[in-house]
Each structure stands twice: as structure tokens, then as C-alpha cells.
C-alpha positions in Angstrom: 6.0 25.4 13.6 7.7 22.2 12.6 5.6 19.3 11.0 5.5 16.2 12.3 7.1 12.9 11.1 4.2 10.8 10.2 3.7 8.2 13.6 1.3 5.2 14.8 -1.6 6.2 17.7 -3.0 3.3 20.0 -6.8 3.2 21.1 -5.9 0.9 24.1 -8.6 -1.1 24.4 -8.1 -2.4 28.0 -10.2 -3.7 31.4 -11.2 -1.5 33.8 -11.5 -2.6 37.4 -13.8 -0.6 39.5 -13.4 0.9 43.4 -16.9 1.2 44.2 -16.7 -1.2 47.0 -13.3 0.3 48.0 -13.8 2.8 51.4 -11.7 5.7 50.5 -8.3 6.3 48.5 -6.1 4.4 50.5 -8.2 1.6 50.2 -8.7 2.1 46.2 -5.0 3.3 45.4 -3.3 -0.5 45.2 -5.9 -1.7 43.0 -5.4 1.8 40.7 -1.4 1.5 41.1 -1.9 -2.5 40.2 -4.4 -1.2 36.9 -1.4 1.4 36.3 1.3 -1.5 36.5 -0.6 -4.3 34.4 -1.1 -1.4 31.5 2.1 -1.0 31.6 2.9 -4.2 30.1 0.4 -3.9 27.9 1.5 -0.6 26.3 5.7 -2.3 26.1 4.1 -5.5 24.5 1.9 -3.7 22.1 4.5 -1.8 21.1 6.9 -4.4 20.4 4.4 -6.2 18.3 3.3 -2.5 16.5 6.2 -1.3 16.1 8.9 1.8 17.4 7.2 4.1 15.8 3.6 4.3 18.4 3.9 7.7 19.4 0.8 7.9 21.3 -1.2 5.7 23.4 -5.0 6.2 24.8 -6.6 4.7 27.4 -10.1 4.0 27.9 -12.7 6.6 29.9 -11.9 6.2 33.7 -9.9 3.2 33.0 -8.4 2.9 36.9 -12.1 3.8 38.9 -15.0 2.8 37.2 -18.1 5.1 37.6 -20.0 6.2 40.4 -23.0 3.8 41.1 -24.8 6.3 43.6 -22.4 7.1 45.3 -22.3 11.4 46.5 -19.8 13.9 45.0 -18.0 14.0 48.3 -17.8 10.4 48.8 -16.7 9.6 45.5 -14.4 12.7 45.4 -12.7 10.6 48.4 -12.7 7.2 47.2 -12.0 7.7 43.3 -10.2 10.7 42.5 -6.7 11.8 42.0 -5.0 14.6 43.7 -3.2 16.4 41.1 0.5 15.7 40.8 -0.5 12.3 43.2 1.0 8.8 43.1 -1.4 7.8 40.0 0.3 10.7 38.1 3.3 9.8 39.3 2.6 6.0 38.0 1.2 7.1 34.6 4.5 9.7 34.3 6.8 6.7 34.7 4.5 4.7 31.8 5.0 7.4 29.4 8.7 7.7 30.2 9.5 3.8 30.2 7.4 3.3 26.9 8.6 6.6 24.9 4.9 7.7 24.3 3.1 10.0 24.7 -0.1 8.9 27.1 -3.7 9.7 27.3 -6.5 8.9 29.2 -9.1 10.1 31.7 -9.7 9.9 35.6 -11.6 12.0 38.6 -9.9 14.2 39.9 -10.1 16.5 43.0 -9.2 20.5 42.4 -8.3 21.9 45.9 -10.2 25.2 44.6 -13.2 23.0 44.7 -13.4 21.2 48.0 -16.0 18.3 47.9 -16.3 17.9 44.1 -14.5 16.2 41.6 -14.0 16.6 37.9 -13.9 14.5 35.1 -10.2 14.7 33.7 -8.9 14.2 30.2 -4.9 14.1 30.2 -1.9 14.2 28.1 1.6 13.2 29.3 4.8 13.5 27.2 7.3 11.2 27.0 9.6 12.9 29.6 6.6 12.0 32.0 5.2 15.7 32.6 1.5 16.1 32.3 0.8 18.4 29.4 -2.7 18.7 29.0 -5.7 18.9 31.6 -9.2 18.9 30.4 -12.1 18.6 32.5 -15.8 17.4 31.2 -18.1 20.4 30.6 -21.1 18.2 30.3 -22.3 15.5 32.5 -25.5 14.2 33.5 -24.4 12.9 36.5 -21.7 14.7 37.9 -20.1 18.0 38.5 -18.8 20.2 35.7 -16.9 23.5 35.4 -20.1 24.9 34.7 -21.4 24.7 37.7 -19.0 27.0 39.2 -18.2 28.8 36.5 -17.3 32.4 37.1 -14.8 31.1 39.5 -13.6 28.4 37.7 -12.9 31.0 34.6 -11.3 33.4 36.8 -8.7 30.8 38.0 -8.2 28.5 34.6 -9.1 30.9 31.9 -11.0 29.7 28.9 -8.1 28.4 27.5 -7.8 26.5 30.4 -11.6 25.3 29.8 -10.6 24.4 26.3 -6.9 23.6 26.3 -4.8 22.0 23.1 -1.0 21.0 23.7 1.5 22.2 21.0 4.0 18.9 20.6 6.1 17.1 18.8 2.9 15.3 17.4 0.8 18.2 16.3 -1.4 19.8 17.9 -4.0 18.0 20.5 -6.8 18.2 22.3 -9.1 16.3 24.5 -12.9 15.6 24.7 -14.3 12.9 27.1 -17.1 10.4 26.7 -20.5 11.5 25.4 -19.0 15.2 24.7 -18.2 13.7 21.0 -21.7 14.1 20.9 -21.7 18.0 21.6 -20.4 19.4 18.0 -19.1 23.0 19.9 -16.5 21.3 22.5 -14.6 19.8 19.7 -15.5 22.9 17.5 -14.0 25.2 20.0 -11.1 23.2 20.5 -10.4 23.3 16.4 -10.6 27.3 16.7 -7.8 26.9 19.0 -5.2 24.9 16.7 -6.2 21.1 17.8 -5.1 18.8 15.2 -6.2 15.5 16.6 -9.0 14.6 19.6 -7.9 12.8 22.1 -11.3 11.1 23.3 -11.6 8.4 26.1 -14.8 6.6 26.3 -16.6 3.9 28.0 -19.5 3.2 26.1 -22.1 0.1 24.4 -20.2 -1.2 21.5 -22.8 -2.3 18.8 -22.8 -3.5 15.4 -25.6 -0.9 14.2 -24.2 3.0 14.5 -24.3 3.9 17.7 -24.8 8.2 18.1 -20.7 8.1 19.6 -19.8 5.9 16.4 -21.8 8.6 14.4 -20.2 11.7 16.4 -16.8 10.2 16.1 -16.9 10.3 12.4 -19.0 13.5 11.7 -17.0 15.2 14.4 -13.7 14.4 12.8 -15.3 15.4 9.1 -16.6 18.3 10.5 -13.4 19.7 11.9 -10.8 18.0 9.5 -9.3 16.4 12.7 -8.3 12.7 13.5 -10.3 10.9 16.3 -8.7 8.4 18.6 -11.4 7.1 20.5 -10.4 4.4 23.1 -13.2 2.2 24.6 -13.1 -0.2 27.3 -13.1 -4.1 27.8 -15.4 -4.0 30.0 -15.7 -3.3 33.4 -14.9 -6.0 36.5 -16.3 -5.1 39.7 -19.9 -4.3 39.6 -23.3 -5.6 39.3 -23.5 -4.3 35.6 -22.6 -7.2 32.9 -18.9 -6.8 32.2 -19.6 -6.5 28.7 -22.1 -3.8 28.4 -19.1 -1.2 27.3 -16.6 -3.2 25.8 -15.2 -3.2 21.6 -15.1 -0.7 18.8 -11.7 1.2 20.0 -11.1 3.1 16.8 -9.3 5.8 14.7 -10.6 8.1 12.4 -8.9 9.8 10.0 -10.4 14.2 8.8 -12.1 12.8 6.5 -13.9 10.9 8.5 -12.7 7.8 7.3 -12.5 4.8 10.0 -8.4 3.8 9.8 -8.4 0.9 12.6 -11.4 -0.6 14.3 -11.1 -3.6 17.5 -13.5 -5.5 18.3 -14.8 -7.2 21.3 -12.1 -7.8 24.6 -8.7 -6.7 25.6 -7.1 -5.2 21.9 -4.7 -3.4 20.2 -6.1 -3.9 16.9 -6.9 0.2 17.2 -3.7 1.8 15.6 -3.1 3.7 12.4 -0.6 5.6 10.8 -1.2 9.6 11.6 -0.1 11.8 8.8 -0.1 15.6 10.5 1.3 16.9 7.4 -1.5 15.8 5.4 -4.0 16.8 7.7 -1.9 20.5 7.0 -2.5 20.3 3.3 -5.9 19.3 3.4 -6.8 22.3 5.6 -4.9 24.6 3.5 -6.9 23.4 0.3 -9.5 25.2 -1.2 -12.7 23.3 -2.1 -16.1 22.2 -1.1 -14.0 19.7 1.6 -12.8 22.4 3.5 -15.5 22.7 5.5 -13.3 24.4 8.2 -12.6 27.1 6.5 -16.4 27.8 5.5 -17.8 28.6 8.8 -20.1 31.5 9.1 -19.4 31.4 13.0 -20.9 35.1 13.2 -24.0 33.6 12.5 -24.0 30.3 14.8 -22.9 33.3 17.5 -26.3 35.3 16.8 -28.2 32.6 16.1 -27.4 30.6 20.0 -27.3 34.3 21.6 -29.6 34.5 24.9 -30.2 30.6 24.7 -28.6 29.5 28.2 -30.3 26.3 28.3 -28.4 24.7 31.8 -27.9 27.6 34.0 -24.2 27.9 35.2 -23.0 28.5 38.5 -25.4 26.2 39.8 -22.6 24.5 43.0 -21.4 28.3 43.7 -23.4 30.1 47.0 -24.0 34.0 46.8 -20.4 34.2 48.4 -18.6 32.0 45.6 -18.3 29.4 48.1 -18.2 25.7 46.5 -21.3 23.6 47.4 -21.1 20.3 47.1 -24.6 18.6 45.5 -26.8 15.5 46.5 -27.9 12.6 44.4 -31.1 14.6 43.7 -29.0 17.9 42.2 -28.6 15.7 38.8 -31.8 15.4 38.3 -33.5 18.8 39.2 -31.2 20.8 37.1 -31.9 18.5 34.3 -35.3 19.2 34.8 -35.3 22.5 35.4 -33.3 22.9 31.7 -36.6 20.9 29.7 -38.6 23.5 31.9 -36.8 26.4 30.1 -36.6 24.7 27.0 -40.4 24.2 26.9 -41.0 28.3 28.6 -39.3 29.1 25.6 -41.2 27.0 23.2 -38.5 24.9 21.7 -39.8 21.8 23.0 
């Protein structure tokens, strides 16, 4: 395995125009091909300013859709999310290829093995434009997960399909959407399968006091001796929520949980920082009270979390297997019902 030349990563810190009032994907797709097109320009400018040497770019949390505002899983699975290998893909593939990057983000997107739902994407795509990485959000309040039809989704994707990390030419990487960098085990498990660096999109309250993501971000990356490039929005145009409300603190963090590059408030490329893989090797190969990688008693975590199944699984799969697709009142039942077997077991 060859190491990497050290190289610059981006946290694109860029505006994301929302499709709620669009009526399905035909109506949404020139306003997402328009986003695709205008971040274009900014990835070629930002470059030229940065230097050659940006390697890797990543956009924002649902940077070309927005979020749902009550809205059902079927009706936002027409409206906002990608068919695999669609135009969008097509769009971003192009991106990568013009720019010589390597580009991340994260989008809904439809499965054809799950008619009527949608999944949360996080993606990779190499510089020759083909999409190397495909990770879908295991925890949501709000939306579908692979959880919720998980035997089949396992049979068809295989856990390291739940949990993928690309092998390339800039280490080794792996994905984790949104509020996940608040769930230690998704970036845990991704670690125990080689990933080097977290690729993690976000759309979230920027705020001068630590936020829990700022926190995450930096215990996540100490925790796992792993860089963090978090890209956050610059806002959001197109609904009744003030632009503003997720918008600054793009940033990079290095495994040791030092903060390399920080933005501030608006559109911004002041997120990028030098990312030194072979470092990152020799740290992780060093013994020492730092290497807290290496000093995981996982046996124990695994008998310890045994027979705690806090959200049930399978939840949007019938008796037959058969896909169902939930109501705006789903959310909030099965997070209810997950207190009520929290609190039958008396941990709350």
C-alpha cells in the first residue's frame, strides 16, 4: 500500500438552494443542475487561489435539495432524490473530472430495492468522475435508514456495504453524515475497517460556544486518530427558516484532534489544510498513551452493548420483506417506542 503525497482538503462552505416548493424531479432538476454548475466555479476558483495541490473537495449536507419540511417519504423520494447513476451524478462526475479532485458530498437518493423511500447519501467521486464510495445515514430522526429494512438491506449491500471506506490515491476514506459525528460507533466501525480520514457533510447551527458536532468533530477524530473534514453550509435560500440558522464553522481537524482550518460565517473557502496520510501512519504505529486506537478492549464494549437493541430494526419491512413506505407519524412513534424500552429496561 503506497503512502500518499501529503495534499490540501476543502470544506466547501457553499449555499444551498432548497426544492421544497418544486412538484417533482423534473421540476427540481434545473435548479439542482444550476446548484451543480455554480459549484463548479466555485471549486476552479478556489483552487486557483489554494493552490494545484487541493486534492479533495467537500460539500455541505444536502447541498442541491434542502430538507424535507413535512413533506412524506414518497413525496420527497419524488421530488428530491437522485436515481443512482442520474444526471446529478452525471453533473458532479464532470466536476470532479474538470477540477482534478476528488469530490464529496451528500444527497437523497432513491434505491430501486426500496421503492417509496429514500436514503440519505454520502459520496465520493474520483477524479476520473466514477463514484467510489456510497454511504447511506444509519440514524435519522426523521427519515428512513438502512435499519429499517435491515435484513434485506444486508443481504443485498453487505455490511461492508453498510460501512464502506474507499482505498485511493489519498488514503483511505470514509463517510459519516450530519448528526452521525455524534454517534462514536459509525466512525468507530469505519476505523476498524482501514478509514484514514471522515468525510462528513453537515448542515448544522454554527455557534461561537461548542456546539455537541464541534465537540464530536474533535473527540471523534482524537478518538480514532483520523482527520475530520466537516463541510457546513451558507445557509439555506428557499424556505421559511432564516437563511442563516446553519451557516459558518466549515472546518478540518487534524488525529489529534487539533482544529487545522476553521471559516466563518457565508460562502468560504477559508476551510483547507494540508493532510499528511503519512503522518497519520506513524502516529498509529506508535506506541504510547496517544494511541488510543490501538488500546481498545472492543471484547468488552461487545459484551457490555449485547442484548441492548434500543430502535428496533426492520421497522419499514412487512412479514413478506416487502418495503413499506412510512407516514409523517412513523418518526415519531418509533422514537417513542425506543424511550419506552429504554425506560422497561430501567436505563432511563
Amino acid at each position: 500500500m503506497s503512502t500518499p503525497a501529503p495534499y490540501i482538503a476543502l470544506a466547501l462552505q457553499t449555499t444551498c438552494f432548497a426544492v421544497n416548493d418544486a412538484a417533482d424531479l423534473e421540476t427540481s432538476r434545473p435548479r439542482m443542475l444550476a446548484s451543480i454548475q455554480r459549484i463548479a466555479g466555485q471549486i476552479t476558483a478556489s483552487k486557483r487561489f489554494v493552490g494545484a495541490d487541493v486534492r479533495l473537495v467537500v460539500l455541505p449536507e444536502y447541498f442541491l435539495t434542502g430538507f424535507p419540511m413535512g413533506e412524506t417519504a414518497s413525496v420527497w423520494a419524488e421530488k428530491a432524490a437522485l436515481e443512482i447513476d442520474g444526471p446529478e451524478y452525471q453533473a458532479l462526475g464532470e466536476v470532479a473530472r474538470s477540477a482534478d479532485v476528488f469530490l464529496s458530498g451528500n444527497a437523497y437518493e432513491r434505491d430501486p430495492h426500496f421503492p417509496g423511500l429514500y436514503f440519505q447519501t454520502s459520496f465520493l467521486i474520483e477524479p476520473s468522475g466514477k463514484l467510489v464510495l456510497r454511504y447511506r445515514r444509519l440514524v435519522s430522526l426523521f427519515a428512513p435508514s438502512p435499519y429499517d429494512v435491515w435484513d434485506r438491506y444486508l443481504s443485498i449491500y453487505g455490511l461492508d456495504g453498510i460501512f464502506p471506506v474507499a482505498e485511493t490515491e489519498l488514503g483511505r476514506l470514509g463517510a459519516i453524515a450530519s448528526e452521525e459525528i455524534l454517534y462514536p460507533d459509525i466512525a468507530r466501525a469505519l476505523t476498524l475497517r482501514g478509514a484514514e480520514l471522515l468525510l462528513h457533510s453537515s448542515s448544522e447551527i454554527a455557534t461561537p460556544i461548542p456546539s455537541p458536532k464541534n465537540i464530536a468533530k474533535q473527540a471523534r477524530a482524537i478518538e480514532n486518530l483520523a482527520y475530520v473534514v466537516s463541510a457546513n453550509s451558507a445557509g439555506i435560500e428557499g424556505i421559511a427558516i432564516p437563511k442563516a440558522s446553519t451557516d459558518g464553522s466549515s472546518k478540518i481537524i487534524d488525529y489529534r484532534g487539533l482544529v487545522l482550518a476553521e471559516a466563518g460565517h457565508g460562502e468560504s473557502m477559508a476551510a483547507y489544510a494540508e493532510i499528511d496520510i503519512a503522518g497519520l501512519r506513524r502516529y498509529r504505529h506508535r506506541p504510547g498513551m496517544g494511541n488510543i486506537l490501538s488500546r481498545q478492549p472492543l471484547g468488552l464494549w461487545r459484551d457490555a452493548l449485547e442484548g441492548h437493541d434500543v430502535q428496533a430494526r426492520n421497522t419499514l419491512t412487512d412479514a413478506d420483506g416487502q418495503t413499506l413506505t412510512p407516514d409523517r407519524s412513523f418518526y415519531a412513534e418509533r422514537q417513542r417506542q425506543a424511550i419506552a424500552r429504554l425506560a422497561d429496561k430501567g436505563i432511563i
